[in-house]
N, C-alpha and C positions, 0 to 999 in steps of 0.2 A: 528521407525521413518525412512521415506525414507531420504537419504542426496540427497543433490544437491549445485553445485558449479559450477559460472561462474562470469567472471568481479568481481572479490574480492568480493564475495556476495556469504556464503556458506548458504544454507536453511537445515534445519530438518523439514520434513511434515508427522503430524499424516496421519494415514490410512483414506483412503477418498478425501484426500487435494490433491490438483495437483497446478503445478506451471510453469512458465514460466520465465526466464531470458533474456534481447536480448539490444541490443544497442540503440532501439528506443524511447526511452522515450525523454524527455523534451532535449533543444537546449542551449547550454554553448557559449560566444561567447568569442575568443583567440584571440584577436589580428581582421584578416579580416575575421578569418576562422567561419563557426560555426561548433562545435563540439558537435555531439549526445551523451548524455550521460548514462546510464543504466537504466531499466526500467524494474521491476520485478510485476506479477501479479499471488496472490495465489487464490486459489480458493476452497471451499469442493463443489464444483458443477463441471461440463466438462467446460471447457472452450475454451467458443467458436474462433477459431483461427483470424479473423479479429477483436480486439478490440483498440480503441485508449488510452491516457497517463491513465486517469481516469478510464476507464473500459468499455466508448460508446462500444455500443455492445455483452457486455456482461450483464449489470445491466440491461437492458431492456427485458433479460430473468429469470430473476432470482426471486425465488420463496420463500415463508418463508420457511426458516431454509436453505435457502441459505448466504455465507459471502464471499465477496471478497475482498481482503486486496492489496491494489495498493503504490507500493514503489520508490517513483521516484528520481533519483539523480540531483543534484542542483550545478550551477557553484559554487566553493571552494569561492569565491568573498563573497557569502551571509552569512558563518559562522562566526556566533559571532554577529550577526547584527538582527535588527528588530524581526520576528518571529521562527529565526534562535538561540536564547538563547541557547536552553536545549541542553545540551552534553551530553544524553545518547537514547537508542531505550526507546520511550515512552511507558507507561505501558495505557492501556485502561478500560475504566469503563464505565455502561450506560449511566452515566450523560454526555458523551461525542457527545452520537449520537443525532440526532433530522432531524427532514425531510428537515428543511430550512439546514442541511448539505451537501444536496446531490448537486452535479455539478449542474444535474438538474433534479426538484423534480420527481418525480415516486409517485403516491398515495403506500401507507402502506410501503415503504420504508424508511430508514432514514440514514446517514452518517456521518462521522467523520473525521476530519483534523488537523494532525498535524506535526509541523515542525521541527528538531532538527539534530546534527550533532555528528560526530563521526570517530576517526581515519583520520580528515582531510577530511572530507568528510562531504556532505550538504544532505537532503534529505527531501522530502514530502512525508507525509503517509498519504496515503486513503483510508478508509474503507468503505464499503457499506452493509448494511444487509437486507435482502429480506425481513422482518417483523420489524419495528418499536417497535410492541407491545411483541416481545418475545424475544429483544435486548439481556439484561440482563442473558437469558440461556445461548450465546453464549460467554461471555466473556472470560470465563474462557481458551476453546480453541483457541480464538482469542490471550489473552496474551502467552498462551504456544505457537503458535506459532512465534509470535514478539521477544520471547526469543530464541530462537533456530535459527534467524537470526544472522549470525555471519558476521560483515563487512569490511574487513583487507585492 
């Protein structure tokens, strides 16, 4: 597995996978400030370097037996609150994904969303798979990856 480590967010990625870490993801507001918060995009495909929080720009390439796993950090405000319950990294299964998941639909695409906190930290996870109909083959590397996210 490759490591990678940035903004307390250490990744293990099977062979294939690439990733990105950077500051740009979603907006926390402090006070008057607003503060960018971390914003991590895995991928077993290239990824393409202008993508937005979700993946615009990237899911609109992406092919079956493509996955892109989109991990966004959330002001500390929303832990323990509303969709905010679950205290640990979610585990994923087929029954999670469906087309009407996607930000916005893509025919033969489908997607997955979930919310959950850890280490004092808040987070949205978003998944995207290139195929709908062969979801299921992928999970298994999708949870091996989600587990080798480490978030200190």
């Amino acid at each position: 597995m490759l490591k990678m480590e940035a903004i307390g967010i250490n990744l293990g990625l099977p062979p294939g996978w690439e990733a990105e870490v950077d500051s740009g993801g979603g907006a926390a507001e402090e006070g008057a400030t607003t503060v960018r918060t971390p914003r991590v995009h895995l991928g077993n495909f290239a990824l393409p370097p202008n993508r937005g929080d979700f993946g615009s720009g990237a899911v609109e390439r992406m092919v079956s037996g493509d996955v892109l796993i989109c991990l966004l950090e959330e002001s500390p405000e929303v832990i323990g609150t509303g969709l905010y319950q679950a205290g640990s990294m979610p585990t994923i299964s087929a029954k999670d994904f469906a087309p009407e998941g996607m930000q916005r639909p893509i025919r033969g695409q489908s997607g997955a969303q979930k919310f959950f906190h850890l280490n004092g930290r808040a987070f949205a996870l978003y998944i995207v798979m290139g195929s709908h109909i062969s979801r299921a083959s992928f999970i298994p590397e999708i949870n091996e990856v989600l587990n080798a996210i480490e978030l200190t």
